[in-house]
Structures are given as structure tokens and as C-alpha cells.
MMTF fields as JSON, N, C-alpha, C and O atoms, coordinates in Angstrom:
{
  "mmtfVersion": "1.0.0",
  "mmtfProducer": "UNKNOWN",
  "numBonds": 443,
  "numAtoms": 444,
  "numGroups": 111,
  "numChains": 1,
  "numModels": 1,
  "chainsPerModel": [1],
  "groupsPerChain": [111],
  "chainIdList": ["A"],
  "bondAtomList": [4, 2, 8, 6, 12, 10, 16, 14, 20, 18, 24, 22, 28, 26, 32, 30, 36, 34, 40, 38, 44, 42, 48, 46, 52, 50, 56, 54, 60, 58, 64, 62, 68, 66, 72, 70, 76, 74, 80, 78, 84, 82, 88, 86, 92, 90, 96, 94, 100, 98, 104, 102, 108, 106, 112, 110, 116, 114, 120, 118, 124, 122, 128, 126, 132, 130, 136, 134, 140, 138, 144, 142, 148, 146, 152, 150, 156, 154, 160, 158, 164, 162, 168, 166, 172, 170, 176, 174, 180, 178, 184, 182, 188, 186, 192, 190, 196, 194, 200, 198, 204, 202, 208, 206, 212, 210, 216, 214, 220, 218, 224, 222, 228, 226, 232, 230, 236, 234, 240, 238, 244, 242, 248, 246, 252, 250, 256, 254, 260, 258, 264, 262, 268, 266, 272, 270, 276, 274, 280, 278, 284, 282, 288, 286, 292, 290, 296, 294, 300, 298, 304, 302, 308, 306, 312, 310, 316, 314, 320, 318, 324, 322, 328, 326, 332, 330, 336, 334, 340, 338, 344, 342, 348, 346, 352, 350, 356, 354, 360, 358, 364, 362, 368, 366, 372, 370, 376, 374, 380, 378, 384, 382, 388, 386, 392, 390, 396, 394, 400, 398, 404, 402, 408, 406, 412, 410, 416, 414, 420, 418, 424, 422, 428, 426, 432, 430, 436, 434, 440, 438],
  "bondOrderList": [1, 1, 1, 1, 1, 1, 1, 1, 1, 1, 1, 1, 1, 1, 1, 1, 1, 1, 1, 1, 1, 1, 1, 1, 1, 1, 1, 1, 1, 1, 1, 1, 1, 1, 1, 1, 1, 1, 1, 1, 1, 1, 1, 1, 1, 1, 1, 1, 1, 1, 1, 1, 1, 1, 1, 1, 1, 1, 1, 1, 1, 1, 1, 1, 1, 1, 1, 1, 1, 1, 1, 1, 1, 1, 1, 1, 1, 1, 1, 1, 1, 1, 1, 1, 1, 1, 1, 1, 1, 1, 1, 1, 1, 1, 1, 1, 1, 1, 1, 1, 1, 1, 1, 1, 1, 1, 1, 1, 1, 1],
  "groupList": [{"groupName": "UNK", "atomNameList": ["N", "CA", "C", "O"], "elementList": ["N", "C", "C", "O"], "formalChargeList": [0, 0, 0, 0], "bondAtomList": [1, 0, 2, 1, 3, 2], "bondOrderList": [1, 1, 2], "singleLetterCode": "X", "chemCompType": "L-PEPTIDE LINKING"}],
  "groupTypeList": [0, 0, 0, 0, 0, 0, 0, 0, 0, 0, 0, 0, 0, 0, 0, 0, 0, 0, 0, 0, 0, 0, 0, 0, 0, 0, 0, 0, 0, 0, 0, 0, 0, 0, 0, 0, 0, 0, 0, 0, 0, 0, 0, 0, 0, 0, 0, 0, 0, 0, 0, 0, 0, 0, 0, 0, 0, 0, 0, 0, 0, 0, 0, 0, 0, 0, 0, 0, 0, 0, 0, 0, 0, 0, 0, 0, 0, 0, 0, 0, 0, 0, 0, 0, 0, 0, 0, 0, 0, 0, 0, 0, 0, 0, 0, 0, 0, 0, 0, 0, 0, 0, 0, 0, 0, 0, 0, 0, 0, 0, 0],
  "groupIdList": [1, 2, 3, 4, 5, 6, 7, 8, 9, 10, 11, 12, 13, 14, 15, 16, 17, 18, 19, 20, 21, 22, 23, 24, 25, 26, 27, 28, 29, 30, 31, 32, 33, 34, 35, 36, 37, 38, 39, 40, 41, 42, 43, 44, 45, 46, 47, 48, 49, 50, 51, 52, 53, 54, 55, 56, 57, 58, 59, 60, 61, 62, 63, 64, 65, 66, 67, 68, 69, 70, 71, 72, 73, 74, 75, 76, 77, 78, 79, 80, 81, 82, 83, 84, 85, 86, 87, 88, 89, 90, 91, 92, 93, 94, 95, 96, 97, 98, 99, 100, 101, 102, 103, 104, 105, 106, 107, 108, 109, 110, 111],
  "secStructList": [7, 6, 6, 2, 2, 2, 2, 2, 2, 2, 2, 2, 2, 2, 2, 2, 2, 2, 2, 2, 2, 2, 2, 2, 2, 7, 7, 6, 6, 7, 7, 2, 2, 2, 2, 2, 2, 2, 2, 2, 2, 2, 2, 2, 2, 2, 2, 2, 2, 2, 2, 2, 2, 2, 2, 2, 2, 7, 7, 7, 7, 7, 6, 6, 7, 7, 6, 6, 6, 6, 6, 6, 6, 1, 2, 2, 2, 2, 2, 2, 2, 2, 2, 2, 2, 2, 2, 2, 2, 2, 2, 2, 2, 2, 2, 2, 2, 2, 2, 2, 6, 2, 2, 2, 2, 2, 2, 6, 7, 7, 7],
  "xCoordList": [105.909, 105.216, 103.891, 103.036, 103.578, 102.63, 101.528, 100.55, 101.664, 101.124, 100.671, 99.454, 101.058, 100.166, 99.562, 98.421, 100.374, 99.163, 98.135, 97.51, 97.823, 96.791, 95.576, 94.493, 95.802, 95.827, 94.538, 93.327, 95.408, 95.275, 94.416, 93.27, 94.393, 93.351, 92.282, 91.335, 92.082, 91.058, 90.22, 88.994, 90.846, 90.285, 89.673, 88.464, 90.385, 89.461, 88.197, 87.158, 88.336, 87.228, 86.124, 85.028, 86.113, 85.324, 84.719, 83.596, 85.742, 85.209, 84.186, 83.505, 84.64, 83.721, 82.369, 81.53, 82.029, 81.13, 79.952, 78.801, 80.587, 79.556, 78.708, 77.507, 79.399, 78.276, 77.111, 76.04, 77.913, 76.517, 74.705, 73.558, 75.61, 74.492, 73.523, 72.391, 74.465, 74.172, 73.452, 72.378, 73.833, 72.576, 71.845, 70.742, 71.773, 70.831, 68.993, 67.842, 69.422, 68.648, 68.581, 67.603, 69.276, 69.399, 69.626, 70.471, 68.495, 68.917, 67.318, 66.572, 66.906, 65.303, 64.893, 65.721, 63.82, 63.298, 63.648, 63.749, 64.039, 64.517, 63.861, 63.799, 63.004, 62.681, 63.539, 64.765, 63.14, 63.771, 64.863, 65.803, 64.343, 64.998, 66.403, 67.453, 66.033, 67.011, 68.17, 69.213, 67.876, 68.689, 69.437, 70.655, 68.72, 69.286, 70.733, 71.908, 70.032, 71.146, 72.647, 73.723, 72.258, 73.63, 74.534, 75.741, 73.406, 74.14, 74.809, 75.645, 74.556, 74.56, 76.252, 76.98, 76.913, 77.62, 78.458, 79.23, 78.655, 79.251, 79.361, 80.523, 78.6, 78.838, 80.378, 81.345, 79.675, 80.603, 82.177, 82.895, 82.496, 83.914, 83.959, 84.666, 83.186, 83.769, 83.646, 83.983, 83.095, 83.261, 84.715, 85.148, 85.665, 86.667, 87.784, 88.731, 87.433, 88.673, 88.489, 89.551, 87.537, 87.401, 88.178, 89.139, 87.663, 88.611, 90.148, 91.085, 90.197, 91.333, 92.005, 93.156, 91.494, 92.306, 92.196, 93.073, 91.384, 91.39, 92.688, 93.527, 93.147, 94.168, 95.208, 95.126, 95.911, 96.296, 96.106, 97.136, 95.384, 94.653, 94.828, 94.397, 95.54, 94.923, 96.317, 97.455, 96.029, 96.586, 97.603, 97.377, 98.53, 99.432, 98.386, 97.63, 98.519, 97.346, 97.613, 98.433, 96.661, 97.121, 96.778, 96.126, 97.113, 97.096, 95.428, 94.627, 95.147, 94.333, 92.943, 91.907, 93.482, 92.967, 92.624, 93.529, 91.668, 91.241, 91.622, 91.408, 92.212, 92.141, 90.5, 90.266, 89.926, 88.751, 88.197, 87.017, 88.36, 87.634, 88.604, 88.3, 89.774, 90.807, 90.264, 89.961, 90.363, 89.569, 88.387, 88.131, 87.295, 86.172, 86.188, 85.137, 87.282, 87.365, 87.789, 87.439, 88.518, 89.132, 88.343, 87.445, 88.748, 87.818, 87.149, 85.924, 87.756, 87.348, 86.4, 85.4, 86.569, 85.338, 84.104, 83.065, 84.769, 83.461, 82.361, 81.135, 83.092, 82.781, 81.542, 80.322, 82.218, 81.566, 80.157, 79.065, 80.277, 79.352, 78.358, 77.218, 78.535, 77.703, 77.286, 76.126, 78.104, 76.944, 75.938, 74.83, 76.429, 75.759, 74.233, 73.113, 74.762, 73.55, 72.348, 71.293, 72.521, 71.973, 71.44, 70.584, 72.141, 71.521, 70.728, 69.63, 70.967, 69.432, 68.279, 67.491, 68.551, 67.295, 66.846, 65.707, 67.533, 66.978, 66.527, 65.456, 66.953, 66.44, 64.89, 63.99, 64.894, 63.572, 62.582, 61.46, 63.105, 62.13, 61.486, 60.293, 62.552, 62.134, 61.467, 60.55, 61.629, 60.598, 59.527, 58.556, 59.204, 58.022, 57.142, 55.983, 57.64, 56.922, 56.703, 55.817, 57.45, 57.089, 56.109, 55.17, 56.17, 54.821, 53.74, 52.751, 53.523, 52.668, 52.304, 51.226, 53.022, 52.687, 52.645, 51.628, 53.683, 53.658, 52.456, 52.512, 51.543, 50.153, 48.914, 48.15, 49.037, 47.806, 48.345, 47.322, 49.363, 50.052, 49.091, 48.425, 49.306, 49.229, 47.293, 46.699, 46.8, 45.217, 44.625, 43.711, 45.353, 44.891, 45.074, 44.516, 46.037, 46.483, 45.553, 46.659, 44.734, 44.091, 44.313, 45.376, 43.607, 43.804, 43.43, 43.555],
  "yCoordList": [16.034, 15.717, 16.481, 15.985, 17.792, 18.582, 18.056, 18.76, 17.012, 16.763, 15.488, 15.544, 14.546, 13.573, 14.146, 13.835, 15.337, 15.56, 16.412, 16.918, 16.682, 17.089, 15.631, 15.988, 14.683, 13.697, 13.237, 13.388, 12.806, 12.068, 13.332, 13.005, 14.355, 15.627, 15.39, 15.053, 15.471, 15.523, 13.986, 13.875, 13.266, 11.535, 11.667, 11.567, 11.839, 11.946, 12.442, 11.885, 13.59, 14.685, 14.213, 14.545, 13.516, 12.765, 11.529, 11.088, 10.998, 9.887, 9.74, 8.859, 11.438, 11.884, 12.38, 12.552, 12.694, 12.934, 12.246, 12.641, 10.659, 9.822, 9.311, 9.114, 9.053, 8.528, 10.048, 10.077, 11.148, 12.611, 12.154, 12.387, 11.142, 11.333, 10.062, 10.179, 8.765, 7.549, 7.876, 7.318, 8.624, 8.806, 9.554, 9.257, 10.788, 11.508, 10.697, 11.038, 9.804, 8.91, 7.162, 6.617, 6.626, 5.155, 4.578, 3.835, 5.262, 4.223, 4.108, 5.087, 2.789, 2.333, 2.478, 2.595, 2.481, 2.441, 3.306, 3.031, 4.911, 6.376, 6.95, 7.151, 7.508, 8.829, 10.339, 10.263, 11.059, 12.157, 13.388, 13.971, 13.464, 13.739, 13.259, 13.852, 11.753, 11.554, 10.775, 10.179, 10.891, 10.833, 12.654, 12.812, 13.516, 15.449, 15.174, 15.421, 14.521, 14.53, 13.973, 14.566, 12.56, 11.719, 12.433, 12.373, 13.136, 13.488, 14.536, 14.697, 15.594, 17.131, 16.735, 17.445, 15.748, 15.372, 14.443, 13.801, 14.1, 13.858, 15.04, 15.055, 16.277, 16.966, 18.016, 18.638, 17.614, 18.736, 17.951, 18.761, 16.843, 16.186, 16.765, 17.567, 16.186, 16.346, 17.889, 18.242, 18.867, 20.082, 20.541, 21.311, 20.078, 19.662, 19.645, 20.43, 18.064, 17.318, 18.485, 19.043, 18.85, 19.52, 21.197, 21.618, 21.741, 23.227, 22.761, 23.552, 21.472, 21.377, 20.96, 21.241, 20.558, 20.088, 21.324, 21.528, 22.056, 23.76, 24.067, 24.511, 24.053, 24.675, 24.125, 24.877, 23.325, 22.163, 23.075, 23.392, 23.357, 24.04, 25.184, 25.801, 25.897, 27.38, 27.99, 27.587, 28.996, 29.617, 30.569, 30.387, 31.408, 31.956, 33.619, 34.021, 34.212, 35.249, 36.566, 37.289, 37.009, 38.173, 39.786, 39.808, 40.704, 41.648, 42.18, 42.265, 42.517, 42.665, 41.768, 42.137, 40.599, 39.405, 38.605, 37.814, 38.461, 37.862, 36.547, 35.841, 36.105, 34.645, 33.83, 32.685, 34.394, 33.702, 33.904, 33.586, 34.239, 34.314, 33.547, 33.149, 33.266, 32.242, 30.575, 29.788, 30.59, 29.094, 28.768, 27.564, 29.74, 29.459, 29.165, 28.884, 29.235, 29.111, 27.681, 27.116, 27.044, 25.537, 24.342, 23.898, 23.943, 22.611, 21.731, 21.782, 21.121, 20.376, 21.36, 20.873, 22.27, 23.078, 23.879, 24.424, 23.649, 23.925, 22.561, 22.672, 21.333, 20.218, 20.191, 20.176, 20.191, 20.622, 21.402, 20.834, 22.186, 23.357, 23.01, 23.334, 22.294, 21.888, 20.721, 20.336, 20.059, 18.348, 18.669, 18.138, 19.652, 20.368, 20.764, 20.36, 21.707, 22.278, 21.636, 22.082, 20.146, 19.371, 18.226, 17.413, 18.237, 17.118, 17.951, 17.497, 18.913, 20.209, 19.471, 18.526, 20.109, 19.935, 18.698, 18.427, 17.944, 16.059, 15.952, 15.345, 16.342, 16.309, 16.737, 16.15, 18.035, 18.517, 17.828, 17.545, 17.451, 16.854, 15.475, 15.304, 14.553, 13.369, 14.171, 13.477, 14.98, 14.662, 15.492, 15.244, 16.378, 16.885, 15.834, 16.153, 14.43, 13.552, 12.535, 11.682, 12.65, 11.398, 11.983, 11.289, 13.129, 13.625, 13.813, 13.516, 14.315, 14.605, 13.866, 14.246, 12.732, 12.16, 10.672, 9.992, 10.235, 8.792, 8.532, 7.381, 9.227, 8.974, 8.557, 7.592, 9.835, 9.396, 7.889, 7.24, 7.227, 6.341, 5.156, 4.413, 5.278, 4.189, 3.743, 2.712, 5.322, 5.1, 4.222, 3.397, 4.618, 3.77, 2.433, 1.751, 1.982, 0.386, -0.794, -1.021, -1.591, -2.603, -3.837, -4.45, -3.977, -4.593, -6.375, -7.169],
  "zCoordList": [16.011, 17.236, 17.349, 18.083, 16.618, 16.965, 15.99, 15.741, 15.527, 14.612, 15.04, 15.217, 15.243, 16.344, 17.131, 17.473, 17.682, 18.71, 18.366, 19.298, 17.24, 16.435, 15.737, 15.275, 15.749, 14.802, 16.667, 16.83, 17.431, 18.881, 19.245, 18.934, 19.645, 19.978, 19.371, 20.082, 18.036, 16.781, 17.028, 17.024, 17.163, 17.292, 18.901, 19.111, 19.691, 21.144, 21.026, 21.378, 20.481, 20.41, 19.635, 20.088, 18.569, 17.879, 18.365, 18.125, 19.158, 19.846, 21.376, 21.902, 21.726, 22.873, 22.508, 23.392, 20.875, 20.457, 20.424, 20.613, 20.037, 19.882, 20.898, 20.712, 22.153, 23.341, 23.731, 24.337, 23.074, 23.4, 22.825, 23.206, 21.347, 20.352, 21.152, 21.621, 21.11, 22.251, 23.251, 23.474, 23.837, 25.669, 25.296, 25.755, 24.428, 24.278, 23.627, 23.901, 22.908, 22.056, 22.109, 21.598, 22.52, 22.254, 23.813, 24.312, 24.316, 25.997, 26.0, 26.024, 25.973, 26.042, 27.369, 28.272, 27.546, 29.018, 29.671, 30.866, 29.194, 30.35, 29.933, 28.72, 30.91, 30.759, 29.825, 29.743, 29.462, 28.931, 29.528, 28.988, 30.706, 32.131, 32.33, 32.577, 32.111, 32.613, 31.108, 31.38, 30.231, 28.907, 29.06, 29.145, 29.066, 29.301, 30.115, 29.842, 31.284, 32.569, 31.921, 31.848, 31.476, 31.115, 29.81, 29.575, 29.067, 27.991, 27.955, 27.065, 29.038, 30.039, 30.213, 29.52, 31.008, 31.731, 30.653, 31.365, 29.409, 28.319, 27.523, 27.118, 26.99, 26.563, 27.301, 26.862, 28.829, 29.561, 28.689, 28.104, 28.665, 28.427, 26.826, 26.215, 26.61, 24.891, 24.445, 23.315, 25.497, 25.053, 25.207, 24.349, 26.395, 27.16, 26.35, 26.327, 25.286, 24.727, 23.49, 23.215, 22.857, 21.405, 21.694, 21.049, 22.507, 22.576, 23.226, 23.333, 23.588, 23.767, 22.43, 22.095, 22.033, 20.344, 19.556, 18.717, 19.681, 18.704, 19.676, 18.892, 20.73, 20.873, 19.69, 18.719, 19.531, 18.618, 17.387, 16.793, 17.105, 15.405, 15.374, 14.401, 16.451, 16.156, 15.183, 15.423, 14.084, 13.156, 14.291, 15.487, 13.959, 13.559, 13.837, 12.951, 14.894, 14.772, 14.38, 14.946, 13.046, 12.469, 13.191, 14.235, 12.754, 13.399, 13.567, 12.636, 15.075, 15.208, 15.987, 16.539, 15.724, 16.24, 17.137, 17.404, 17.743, 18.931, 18.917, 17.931, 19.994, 20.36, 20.441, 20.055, 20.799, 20.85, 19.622, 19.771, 18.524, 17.258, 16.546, 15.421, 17.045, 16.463, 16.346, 15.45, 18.031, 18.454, 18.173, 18.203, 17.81, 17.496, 15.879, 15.303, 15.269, 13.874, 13.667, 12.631, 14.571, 14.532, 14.323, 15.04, 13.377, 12.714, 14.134, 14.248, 14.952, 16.367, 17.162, 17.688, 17.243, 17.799, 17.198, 17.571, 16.153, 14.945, 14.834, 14.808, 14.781, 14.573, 15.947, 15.788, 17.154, 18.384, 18.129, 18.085, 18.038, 18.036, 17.132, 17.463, 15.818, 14.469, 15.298, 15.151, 16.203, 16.797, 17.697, 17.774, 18.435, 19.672, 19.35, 19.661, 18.611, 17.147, 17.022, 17.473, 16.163, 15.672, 16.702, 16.354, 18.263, 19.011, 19.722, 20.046, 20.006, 20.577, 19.451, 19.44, 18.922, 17.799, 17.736, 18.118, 17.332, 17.551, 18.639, 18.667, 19.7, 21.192, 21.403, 22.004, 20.659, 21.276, 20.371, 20.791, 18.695, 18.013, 18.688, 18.937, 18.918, 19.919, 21.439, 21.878, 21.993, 23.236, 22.734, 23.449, 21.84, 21.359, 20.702, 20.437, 20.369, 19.578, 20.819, 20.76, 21.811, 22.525, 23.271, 23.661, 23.531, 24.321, 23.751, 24.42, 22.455, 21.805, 20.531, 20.075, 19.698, 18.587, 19.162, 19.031, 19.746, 20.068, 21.224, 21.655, 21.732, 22.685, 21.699, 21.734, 20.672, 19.789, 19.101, 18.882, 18.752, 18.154, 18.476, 17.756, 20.128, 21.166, 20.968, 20.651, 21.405, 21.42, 19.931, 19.947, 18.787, 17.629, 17.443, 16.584, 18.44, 18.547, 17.508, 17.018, 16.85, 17.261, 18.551, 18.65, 19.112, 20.197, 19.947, 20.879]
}
């Protein structure tokens, strides 16, 4: 049983991942503002379902050992933390280009 519910934890958590990457990037016609907001408020869940599935994962703790250096070791919240990571960064690369590369884009048009 602990093992579906490892299987069902791990799959949620992955699946809460994807609409982060979705609103952050692939909604036409929003402002940047307001892509932060929607994706702010999906992260909060899938940060949620993923340390809830590291519970699910966590080892057997050896002497000496913090629980929180346990859970932070768990594949689902590692996974977390590595998407998190990487949609910061995509994030700021897209609004640093929409403010600043995609204007000059526009002025070169032929008309």
C-alpha cells in the first residue's frame, strides 16, 4: 500500500508541476504581472503535493539526523526545487527580453 501511495504522491506532484511551467509562459495576451500572480498560486499547490510525497520517500533516519535534511533529500522535492530553479530563471529571461529585446524587434518591422 505504501507504495501506491508513493507511485499516486510522485504522479500528483508532477502533474502539479506542469500548469507552473503553463501560466508562467504560454498564456498570450497577459501581461507579466499577471502570468507571476497565476503561477505564484500553482506553485503554492504543487509545493504542497511534492513535500507531501517526500513525506512518502523519506529514508529510515540515521543517527544524528535532521528531518529536514532528510526531506530535502527526497526525489519529489528535489524535483520541486530543480523546476522552481529553472522557471525563476526562464521567467526573468522572458520578461528581461520582452521589455528590452522584443521593442527594438518591433521598431525594425518593414511596414
Amino acid at each position: 500500500m505504501r507504495e501506491l501511495g508513493k507511485f499516486l504522491s510522485f504522479f500528483i506532484g508532477m502533474m502539479l508541476l506542469f500548469p507552473i511551467i503553463a501560466s508562467a509562459f504560454f498564456v498570450p495576451g497577459s501581461h507579466w504581472k499577471q502570468r507571476l500572480v497565476l503561477a505564484l498560486v500553482k506553485i503554492a499547490f504543487a509545493g504542497c503535493a511534492c513535500f507531501l510525497s517526500g513525506w512518502f520517500f523519506l529514508r529510515p533516519a540515521e543517527a544524528g539526523e535532521d528531518i529536514i535534511d532528510r526531506l530535502l533529500g527526497t526525489f519529489p522535492v528535489k524535483m520541486f526545487l530543480w523546476t522552481m530553479g529553472a522557471v525563476v530563471l526562464l521567467f526573468v529571461l522572458s520578461w528581461y527580453f520582452e521589455a528590452y529585446f522584443v521593442p527594438m524587434l518591433w521598431r525594425n518591422q518593414p511596414h
